[in-house]
N, C-alpha and C positions, 0 to 999 in steps of 0.2 A: 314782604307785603307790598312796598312801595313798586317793585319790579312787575306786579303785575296789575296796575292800576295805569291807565291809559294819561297823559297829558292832559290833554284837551277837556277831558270827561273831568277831571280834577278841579281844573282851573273855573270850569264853568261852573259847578257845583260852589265852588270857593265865592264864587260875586254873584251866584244866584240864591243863596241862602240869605244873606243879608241883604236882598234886596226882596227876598219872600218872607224876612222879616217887618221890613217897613209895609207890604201889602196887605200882611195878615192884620197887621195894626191897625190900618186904617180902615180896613174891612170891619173887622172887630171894636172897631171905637174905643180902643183904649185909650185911657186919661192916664195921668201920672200916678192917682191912688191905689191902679192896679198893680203893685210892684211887683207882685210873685210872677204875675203871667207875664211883666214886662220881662221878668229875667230869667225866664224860663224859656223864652222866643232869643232871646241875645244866646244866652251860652249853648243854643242848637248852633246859632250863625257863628258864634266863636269855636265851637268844635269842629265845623266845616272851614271855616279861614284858618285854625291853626292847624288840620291835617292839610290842607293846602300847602301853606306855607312850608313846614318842614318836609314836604314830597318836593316842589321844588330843589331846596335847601340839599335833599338827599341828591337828586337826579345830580343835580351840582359837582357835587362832592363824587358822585361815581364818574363822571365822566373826566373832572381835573386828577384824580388817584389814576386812571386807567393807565397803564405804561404804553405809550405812543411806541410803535416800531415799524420798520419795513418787513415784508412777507420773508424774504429770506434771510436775515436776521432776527426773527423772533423765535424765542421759546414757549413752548407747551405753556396752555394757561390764559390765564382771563388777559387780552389785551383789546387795545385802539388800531385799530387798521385804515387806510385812506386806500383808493384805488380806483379804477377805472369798472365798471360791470358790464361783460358780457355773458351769452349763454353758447351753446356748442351748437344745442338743435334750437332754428327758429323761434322766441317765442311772442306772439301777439294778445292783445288784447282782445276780449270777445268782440265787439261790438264797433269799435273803431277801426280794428287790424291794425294796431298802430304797436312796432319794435318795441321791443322790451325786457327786462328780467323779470319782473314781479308784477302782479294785477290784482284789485280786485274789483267788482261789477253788482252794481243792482241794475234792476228790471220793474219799476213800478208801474201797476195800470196810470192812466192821468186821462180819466175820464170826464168831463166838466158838464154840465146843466147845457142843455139847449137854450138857444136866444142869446139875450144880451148877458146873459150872468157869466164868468171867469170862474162861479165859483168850482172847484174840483169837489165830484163826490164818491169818486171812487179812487182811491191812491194807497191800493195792497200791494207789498213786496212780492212780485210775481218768480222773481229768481236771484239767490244770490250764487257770484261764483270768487273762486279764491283760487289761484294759484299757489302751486307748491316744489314745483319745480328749483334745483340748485342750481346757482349760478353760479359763475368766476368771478374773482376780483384782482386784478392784475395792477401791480404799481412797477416802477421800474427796475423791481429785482427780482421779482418772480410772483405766482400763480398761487390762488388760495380758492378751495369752494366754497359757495357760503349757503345755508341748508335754512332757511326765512321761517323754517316752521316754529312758531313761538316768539318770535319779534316784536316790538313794537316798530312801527312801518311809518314813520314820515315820510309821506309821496312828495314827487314832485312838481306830480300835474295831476291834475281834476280836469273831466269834460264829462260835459249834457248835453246830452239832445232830444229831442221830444218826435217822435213820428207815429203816428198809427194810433191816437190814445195810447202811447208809452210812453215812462219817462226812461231812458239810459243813461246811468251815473259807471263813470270807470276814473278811479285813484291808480296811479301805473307808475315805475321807477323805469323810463326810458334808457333800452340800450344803448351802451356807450359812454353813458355819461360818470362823472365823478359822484362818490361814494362815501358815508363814514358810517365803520360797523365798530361795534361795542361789543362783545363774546368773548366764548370758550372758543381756543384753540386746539386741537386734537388732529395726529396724523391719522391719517385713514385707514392703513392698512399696519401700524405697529411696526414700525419701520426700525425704531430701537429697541422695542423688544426684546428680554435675551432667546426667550422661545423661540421667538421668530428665525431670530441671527441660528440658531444652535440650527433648527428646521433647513435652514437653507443654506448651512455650512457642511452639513450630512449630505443634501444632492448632489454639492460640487465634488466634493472627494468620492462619491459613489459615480459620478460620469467618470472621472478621473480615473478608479479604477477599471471601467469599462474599456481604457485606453492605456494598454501597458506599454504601451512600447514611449507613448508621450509623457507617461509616469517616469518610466527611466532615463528619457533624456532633459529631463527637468530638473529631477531629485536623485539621479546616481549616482551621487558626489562622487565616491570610490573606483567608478566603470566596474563592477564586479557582478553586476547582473540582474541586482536583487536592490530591493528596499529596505533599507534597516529602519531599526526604530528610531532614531535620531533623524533620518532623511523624511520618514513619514511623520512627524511631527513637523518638520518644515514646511512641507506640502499641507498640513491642518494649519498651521501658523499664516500660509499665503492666501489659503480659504478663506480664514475670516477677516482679512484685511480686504480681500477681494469685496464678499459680500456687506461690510462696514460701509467699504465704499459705494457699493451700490444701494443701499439705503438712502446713504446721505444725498447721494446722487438724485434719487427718487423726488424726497422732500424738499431736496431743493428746488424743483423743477415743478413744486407745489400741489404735493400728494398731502397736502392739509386741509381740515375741513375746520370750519367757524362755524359755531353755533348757539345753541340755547343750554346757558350756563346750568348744570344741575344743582348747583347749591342756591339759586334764587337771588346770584346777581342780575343786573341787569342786560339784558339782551336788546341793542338797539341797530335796525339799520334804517339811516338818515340820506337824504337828497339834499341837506343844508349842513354846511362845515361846523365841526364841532365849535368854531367861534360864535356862527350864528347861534348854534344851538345853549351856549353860554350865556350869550348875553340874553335869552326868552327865558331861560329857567332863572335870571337873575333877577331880571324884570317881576316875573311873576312873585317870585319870593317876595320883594320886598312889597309889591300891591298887598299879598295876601297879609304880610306882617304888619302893613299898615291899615288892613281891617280887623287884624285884631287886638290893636293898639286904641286904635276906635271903638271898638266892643268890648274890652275891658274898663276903659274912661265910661262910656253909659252902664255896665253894671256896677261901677263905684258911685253913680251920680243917685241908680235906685236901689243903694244898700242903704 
């Protein structure tokens, strides 16, 4: 559940309840005789500061458990990646053309009252765009893709501009820069396998056969002309060491894709170091714990 609840949307919700607590009240006129409503207004605001707090608390805890590794040292599986982003083809921004892996863009009218008024009276979402394109992530031992469909996306830059009665908002993860992803790891192509291995152990020994004469001077141990059974098993034996190694070779060279975990971990890619990203979800936790350390103390005061 918490994997798919935004930050930001959390946190705001967490210090806007209890402060749509204190609005309603004063709107409302409540006195202290009111206690039912007074504690029926708190423990909205306590249900909203304590899923706060333990979303936090969670984000926490997934990001310190994640097993930190390098791209080619890592195994299959939920890890922490650090790396450099680029793409293969081009990709920019709509509206800025400005380098990058990742985008997303609104387009609002921002139409304003004639004269002296600022006020805006027309400000409709005219377009939104989203990028989906898979990027690289590259650290100093090797090549990862990473597939952003389903992320949560800490950007690194925000820009606006206003021309025409429009407004252009575009959030973007500039190429080039450093990276930290939170995901599923998975080889792309089933590289271990044994299907796979078995599949491509069968074409080499069938080209192999295609070529008798380089059959016999590989595996004729005896010179007697022919292939025995014990010589053809060594020729199957150099197969699949052959294609072992060209697997491993493959994924080494980063035929792995990151992604959006199916079991409903969390999937994060961030423009700010998992430290930064530490110390905000710690921060926030303990604000949110300490509104609801405060909203427990006033529904003891009107029990």
């Amino acid at each position: 559940m918490f994997s798919r609840v935004k930050a930001n949307v959390v946190n705001l919700l967490g210090v806007a309840f209890p402060l749509g607590i204190i609005c309603a009240a004063y709107l409302l006129h409540l006195d202290a005789t009111q206690k039912g409503t007074w504690l029926f207004l708190i423990f909205l605001a306590l249900a909203a500061s304590a899923f706060a707090a333990f979303f936090n608390y969670w984000r926490l805890l997934k990001i310190t458990e994640a097993p930190v590794s390098t791209i080619a040292a890592v195994a299959q599986g939920y890890v922490e990646l650090h790396g450099v982003a680029s793409t293969g083809k081009l990709l920019k921004t709509p509206y800025h053309g400005i380098p990058c892996v990742w985008y997303r863009a609104w387009a609002f009218a921002n139409r304003r009252e004639q004269g002296y008024s600022s006020k805006i009276v027309d400000n409709r979402l005219l377009e939104y765009l989203e990028s989906h394109e898979r990027f690289q992530l590259q650290d100093s031992t090797g090549t990862c893709t990473v597939d952003p469909k389903g992320a949560e996306i800490i950007f690194a830059k925000r820009r606006t501009f206003l021309k025409n009665e429009h407004r252009y908002v575009e959030e973007y993860l500039p190429a080039g820069k450093s990276l930290y992803v939170l995901g599923q790891l998975d080889t792309r192509h089933e590289y271990f396998n044994e299907n796979a291995v078995s599949r491509d152990v069968s074409t080499t020994l069938a080209e192999l056969k295609r070529q008798p004469q380089k059959l016999l001077n590989q595996y004729d141990r005896d010179r007697n002309g022919q292939i025995e059974t014990s010589e053809w098993e060594l020729a199957r034996h150099d197969a699949i060491a052959q294609v072992r190694a060209k697997h491993a070779m493959h994924a080494f060279q980063g035929d792995f894709t990151l992604s959006k975990p199916a079991d409903g971990h969390l999937f994060l890619i961030s423009a700010q170091s998992p430290q930064a990203l530490l110390a905000s979800y710690r921060h926030w936790a303990v604000v949110h714990f300490a509104i609801v350390v405060t909203l427990l103390l006033s529904m003891l005061k009107f029990s």
